[in-house]
C-alpha positions in Angstrom: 0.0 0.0 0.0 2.7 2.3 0.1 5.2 4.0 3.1 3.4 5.1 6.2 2.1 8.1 6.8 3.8 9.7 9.4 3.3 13.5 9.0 0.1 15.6 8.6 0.5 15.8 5.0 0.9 12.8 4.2 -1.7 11.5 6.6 -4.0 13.9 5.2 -3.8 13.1 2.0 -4.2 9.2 3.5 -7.3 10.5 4.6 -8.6 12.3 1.2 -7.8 9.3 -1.1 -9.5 6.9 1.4 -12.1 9.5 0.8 -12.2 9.2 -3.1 -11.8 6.0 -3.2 -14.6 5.4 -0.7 -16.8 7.4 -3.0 -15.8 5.9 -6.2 -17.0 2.0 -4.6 -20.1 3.0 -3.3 -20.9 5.6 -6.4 -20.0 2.5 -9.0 -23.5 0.3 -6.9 -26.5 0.0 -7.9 -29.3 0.9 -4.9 -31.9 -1.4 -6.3 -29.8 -4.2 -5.8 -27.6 -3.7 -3.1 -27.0 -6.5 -0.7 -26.2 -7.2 2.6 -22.7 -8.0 1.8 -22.5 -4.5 -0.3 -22.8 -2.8 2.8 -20.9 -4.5 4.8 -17.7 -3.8 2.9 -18.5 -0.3 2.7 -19.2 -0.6 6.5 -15.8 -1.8 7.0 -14.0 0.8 4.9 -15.7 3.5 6.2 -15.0 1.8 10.1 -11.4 1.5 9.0 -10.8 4.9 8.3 -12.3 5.8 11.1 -9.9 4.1 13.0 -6.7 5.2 10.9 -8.7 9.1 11.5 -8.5 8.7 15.3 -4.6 7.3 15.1 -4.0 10.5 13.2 -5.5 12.6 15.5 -3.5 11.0 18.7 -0.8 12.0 16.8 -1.3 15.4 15.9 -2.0 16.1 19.7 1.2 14.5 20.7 2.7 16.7 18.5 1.6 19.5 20.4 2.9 18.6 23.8 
């Protein structure tokens, strides 16, 4: 996937192609027949980046102190 991210550049613009990429999968499905398994992989992206978001954030405060 790439180096780490390990400033706030580069973990922002983690953040904002998790973003677009995010909104290119669920743009590219079709509501009438989404499925149970549809949304559960968006689920977990969206949970995932959540995740990496809050990591980010932890570091952006240590930062500060």
């Amino acid at each position: 996937m790439g180096k780490a991210a390990d400033n706030r550049e580069d973990q922002f613009r983690y953040v904002k192609n998790r973003i677009n990429m995010l909104n290119q999968v669920v743009s590219t499905m079709d509501e009438e027949n989404v499925d149970n398994e549809d949304y559960e992989r968006v689920l977990e992206m969206v949970e995932k980046l959540q995740m990496k978001m809050a990591r980010f954030k932890k570091d952006w405060e240590n930062e500060r102190e």
